[in-house]
LUMSE-161249 format. One record per atom (N, C-alpha, C): x, z negated, y negated; residue number from 1; chain. Coordinates in nm, 3 decimals. Example, Ala and Ser with C-alpha at 12.3 -4.5 7.8 and 13.67 -1.06 7.14 Angstrom:
# LUMSE-161249
PT        u        w        v  pos  unit
PT    1.319   -0.780    0.569    1     A
PT    1.230   -0.780    0.450    1     A
PT    1.320   -0.780    0.330    1     A
PT    1.285   -0.708    0.225    2     A
PT    1.367   -0.714    0.106    2     A
PT    1.290   -0.787   -0.003    2     A
***
This chain:
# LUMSE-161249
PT        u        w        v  pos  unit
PT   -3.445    0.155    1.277    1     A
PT   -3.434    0.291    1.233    1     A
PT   -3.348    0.369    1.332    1     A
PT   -3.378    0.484    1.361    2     A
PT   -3.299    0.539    1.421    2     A
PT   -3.280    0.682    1.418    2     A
PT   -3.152    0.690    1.429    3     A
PT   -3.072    0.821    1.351    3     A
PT   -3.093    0.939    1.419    3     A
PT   -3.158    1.016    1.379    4     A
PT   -3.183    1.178    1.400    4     A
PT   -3.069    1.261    1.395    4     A
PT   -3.067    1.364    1.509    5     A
PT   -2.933    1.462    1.478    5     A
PT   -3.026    1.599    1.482    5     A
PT   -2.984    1.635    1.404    6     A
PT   -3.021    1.840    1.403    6     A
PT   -2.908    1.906    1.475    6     A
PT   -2.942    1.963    1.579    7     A
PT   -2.820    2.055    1.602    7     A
PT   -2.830    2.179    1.540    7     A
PT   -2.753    2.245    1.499    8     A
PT   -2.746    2.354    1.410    8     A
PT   -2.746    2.508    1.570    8     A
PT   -2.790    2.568    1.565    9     A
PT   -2.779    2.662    1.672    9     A
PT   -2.615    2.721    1.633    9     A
PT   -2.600    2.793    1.791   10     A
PT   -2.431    2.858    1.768   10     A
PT   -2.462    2.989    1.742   10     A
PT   -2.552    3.107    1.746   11     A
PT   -2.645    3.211    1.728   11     A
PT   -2.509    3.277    1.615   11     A
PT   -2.529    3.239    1.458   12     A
PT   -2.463    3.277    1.367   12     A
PT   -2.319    3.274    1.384   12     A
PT   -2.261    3.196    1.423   13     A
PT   -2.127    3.164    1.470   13     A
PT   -2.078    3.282    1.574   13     A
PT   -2.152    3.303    1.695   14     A
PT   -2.157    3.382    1.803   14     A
PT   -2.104    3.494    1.739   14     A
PT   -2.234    3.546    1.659   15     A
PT   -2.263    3.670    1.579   15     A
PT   -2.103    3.728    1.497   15     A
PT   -2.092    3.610    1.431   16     A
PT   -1.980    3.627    1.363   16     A
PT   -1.840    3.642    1.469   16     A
PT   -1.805    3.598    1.539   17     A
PT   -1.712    3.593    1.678   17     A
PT   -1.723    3.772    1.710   17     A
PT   -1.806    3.809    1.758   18     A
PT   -1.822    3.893    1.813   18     A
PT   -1.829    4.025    1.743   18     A
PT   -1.872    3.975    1.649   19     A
PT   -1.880    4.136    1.516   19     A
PT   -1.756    4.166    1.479   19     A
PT   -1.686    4.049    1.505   20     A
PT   -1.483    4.100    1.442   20     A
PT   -1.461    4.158    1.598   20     A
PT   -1.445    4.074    1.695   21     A
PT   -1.402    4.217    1.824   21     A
PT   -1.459    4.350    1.802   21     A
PT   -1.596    4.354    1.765   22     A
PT   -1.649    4.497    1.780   22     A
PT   -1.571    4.544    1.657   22     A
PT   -1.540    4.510    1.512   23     A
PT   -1.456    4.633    1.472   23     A
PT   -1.340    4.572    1.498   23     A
PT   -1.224    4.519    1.528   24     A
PT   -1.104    4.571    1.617   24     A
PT   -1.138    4.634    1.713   24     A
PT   -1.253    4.703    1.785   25     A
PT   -1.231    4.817    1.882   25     A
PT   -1.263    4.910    1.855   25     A
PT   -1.363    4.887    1.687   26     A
PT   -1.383    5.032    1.673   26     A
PT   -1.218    5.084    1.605   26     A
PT   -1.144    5.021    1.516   27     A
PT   -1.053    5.066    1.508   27     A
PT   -0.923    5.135    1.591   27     A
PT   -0.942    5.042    1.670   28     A
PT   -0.846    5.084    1.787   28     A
PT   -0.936    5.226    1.859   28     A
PT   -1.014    5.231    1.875   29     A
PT   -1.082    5.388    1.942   29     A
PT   -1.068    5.481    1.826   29     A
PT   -1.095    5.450    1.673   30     A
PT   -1.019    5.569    1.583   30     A
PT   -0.893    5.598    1.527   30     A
PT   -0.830    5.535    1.635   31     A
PT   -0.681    5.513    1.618   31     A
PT   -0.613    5.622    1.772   31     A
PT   -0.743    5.575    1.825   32     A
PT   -0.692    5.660    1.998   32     A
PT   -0.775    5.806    1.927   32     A
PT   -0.852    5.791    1.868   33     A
PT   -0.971    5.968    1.880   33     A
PT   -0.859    6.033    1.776   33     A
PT   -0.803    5.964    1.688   34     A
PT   -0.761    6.093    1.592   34     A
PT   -0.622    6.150    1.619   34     A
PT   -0.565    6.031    1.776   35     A
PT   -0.453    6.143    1.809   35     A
PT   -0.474    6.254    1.915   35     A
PT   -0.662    6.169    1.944   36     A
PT   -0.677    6.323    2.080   36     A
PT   -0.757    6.421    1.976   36     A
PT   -0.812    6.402    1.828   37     A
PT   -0.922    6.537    1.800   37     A
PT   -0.886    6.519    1.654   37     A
PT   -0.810    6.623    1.643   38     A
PT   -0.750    6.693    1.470   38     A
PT   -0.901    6.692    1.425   38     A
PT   -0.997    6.740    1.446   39     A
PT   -1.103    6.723    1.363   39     A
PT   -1.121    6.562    1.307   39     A
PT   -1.152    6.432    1.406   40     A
PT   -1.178    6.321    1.375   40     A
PT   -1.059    6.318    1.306   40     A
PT   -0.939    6.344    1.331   41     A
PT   -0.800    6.297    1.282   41     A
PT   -0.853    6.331    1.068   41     A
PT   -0.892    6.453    1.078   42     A
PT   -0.948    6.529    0.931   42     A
PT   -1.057    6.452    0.896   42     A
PT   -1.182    6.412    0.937   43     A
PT   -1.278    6.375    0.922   43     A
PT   -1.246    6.215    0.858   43     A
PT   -1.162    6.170    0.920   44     A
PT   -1.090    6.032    0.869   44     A
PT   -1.068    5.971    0.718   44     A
PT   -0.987    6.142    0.704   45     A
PT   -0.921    6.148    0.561   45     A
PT   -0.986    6.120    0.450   45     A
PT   -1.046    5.965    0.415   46     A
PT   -1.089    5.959    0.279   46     A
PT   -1.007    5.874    0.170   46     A
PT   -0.871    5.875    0.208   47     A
PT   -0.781    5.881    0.043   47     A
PT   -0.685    5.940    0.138   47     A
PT   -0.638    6.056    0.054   48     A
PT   -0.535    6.124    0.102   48     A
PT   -0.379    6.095    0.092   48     A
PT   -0.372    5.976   -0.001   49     A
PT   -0.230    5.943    0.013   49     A
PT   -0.218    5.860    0.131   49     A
PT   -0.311    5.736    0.154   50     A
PT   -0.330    5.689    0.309   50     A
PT   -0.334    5.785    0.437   50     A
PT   -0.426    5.879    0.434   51     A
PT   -0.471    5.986    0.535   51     A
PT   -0.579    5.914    0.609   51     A
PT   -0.575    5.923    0.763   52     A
PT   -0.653    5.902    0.854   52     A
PT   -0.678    5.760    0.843   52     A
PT   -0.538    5.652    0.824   53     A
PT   -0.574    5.497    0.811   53     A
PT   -0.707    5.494    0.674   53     A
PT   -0.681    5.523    0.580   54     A
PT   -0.845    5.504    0.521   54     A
PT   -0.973    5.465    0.566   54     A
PT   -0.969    5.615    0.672   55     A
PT   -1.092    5.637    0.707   55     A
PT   -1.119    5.533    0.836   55     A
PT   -1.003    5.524    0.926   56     A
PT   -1.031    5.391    1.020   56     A
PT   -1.050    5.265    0.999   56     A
PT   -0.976    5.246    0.880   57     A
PT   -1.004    5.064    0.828   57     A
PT   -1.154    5.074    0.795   57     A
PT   -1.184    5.142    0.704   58     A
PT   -1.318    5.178    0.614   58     A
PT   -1.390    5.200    0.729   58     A
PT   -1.439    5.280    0.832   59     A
PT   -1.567    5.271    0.929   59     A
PT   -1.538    5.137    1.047   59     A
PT   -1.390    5.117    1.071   60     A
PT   -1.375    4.956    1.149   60     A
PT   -1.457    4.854    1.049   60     A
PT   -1.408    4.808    0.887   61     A
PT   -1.496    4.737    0.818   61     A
PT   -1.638    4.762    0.819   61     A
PT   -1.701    4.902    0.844   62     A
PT   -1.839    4.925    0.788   62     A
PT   -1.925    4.895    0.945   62     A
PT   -1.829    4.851    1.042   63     A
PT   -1.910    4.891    1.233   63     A
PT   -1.904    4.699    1.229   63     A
PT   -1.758    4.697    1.183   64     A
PT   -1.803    4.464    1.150   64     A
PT   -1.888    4.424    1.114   64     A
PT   -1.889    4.487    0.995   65     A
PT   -2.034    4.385    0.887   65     A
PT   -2.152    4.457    0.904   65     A
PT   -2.185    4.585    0.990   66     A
PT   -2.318    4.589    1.012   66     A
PT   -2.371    4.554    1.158   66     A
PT   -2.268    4.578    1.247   67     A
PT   -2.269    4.469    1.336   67     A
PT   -2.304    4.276    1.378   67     A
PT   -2.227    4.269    1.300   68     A
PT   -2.257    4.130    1.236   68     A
PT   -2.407    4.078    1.146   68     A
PT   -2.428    4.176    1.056   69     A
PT   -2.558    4.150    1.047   69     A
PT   -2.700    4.246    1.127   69     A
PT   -2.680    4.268    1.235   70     A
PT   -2.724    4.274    1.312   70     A
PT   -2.756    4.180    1.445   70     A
PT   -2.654    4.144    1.461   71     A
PT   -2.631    4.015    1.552   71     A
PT   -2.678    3.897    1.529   71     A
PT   -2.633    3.854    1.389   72     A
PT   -2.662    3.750    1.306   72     A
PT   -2.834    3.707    1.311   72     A
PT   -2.881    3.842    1.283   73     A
PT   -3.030    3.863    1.322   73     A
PT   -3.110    3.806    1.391   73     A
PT   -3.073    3.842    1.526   74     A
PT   -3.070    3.895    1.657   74     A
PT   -3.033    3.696    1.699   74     A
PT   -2.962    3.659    1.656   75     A
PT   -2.905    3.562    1.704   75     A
PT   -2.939    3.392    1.631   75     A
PT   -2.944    3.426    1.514   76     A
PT   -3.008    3.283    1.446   76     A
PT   -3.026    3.176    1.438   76     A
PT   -3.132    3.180    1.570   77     A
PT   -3.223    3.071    1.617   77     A
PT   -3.166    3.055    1.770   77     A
PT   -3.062    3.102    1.842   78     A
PT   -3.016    3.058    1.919   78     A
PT   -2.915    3.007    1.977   78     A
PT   -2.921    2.953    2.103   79     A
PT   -2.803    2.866    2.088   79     A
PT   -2.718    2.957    2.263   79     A
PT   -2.613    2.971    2.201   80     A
PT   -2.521    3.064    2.278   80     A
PT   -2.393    2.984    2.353   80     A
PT   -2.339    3.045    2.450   81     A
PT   -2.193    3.001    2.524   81     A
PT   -2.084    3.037    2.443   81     A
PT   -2.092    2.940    2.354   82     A
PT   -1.977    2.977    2.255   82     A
PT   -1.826    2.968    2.345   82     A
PT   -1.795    2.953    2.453   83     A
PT   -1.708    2.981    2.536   83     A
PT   -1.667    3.134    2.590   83     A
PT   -1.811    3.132    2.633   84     A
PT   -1.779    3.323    2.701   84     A
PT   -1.790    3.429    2.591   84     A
PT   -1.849    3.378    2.465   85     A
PT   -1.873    3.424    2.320   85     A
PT   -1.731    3.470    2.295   85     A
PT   -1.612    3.362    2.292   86     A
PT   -1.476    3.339    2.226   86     A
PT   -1.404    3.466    2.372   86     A
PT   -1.455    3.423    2.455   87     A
PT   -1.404    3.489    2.564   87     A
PT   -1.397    3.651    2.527   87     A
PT   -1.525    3.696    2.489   88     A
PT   -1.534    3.870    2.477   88     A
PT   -1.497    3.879    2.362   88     A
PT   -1.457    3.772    2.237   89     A
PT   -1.412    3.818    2.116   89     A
PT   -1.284    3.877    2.186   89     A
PT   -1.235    3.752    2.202   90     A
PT   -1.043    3.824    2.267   90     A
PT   -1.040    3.913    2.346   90     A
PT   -1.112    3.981    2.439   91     A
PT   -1.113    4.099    2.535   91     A
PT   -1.154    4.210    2.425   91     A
PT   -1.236    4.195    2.350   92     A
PT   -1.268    4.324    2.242   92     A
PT   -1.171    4.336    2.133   92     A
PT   -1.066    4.244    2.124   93     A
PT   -0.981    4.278    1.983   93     A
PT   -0.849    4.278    2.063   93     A
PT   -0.821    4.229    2.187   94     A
PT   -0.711    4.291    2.271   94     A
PT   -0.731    4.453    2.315   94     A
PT   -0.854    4.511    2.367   95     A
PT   -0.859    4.635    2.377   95     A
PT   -0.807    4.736    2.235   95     A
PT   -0.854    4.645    2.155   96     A
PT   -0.899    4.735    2.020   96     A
PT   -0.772    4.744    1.941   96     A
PT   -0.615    4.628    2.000   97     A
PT   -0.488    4.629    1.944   97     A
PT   -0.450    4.696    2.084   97     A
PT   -0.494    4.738    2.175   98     A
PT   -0.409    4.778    2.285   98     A
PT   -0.399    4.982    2.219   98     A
PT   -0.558    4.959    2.185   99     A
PT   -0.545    5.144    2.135   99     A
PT   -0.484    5.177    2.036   99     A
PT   -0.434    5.059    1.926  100     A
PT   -0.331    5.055    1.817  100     A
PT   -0.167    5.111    1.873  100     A
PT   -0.137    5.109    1.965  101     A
PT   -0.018    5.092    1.929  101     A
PT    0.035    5.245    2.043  101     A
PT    0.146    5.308    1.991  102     A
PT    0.154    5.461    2.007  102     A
PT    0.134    5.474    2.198  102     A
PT    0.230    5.408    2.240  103     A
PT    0.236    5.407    2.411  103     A
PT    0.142    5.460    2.480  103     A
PT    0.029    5.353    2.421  104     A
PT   -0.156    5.371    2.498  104     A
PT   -0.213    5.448    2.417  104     A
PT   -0.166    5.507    2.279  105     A
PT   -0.305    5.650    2.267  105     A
PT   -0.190    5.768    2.290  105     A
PT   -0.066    5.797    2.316  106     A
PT   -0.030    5.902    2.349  106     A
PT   -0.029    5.897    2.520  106     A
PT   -0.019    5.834    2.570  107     A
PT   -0.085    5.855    2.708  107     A
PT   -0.199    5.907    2.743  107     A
PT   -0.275    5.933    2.628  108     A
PT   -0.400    5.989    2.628  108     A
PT   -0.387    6.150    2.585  108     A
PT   -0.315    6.154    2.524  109     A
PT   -0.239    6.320    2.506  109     A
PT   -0.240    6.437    2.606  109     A
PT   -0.276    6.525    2.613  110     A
PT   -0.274    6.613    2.723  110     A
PT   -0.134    6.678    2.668  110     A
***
């Protein structure tokens, strides 16, 4: 008898890796837009005792999970470099904490 292995593809895994960098950057870019544009800064505002953080967590969560199932899609049935995968997670959620923090979006300040 002899023993069969299934490899499971890395596709979903990938997907998942990569859909959390993409929203840590979308957050971090509505973290940089609403100190350069009072409009996005307003547009943000959906609970007003929070303010603008609301509206950034809430479209960072809504750009993850449709991202992700998009990818997920997209990705499935294949089998990926779960190395350079892990690689652009950390380059997309280092950008995306780099636009978090005041230094790097008021340098963006005119």
């Amino acid at each position: 008898m002899s023993a069969q292995t299934k490899t499971i593809p890395s596709g979903p895994a990938a997907a998942a890796m990569i859909s959390a960098g993409i929203g840590g950057l979308t957050i971090g870019i509505l973290t940089t837009g609403a100190v350069l544009s009072e409009a996005l800064k307003n547009a943000l505002v959906l609970y007003v005792p929070a303010g603008p953080l609301s509206g950034k967590t809430t479209f960072g969560i809504a750009v993850w999970l449709l991202s992700w199932l998009i990818l997920n899609a997209l990705w499935k049935n294949k089998e990926l470099n779960l190395r350079s995968v892990f690689t652009w997670t950390l380059v997309l959620l280092a950008l995306g904490l780099l636009l978090t923090f005041p230094p790097v979006f008021e340098a963006f300040e005119a």
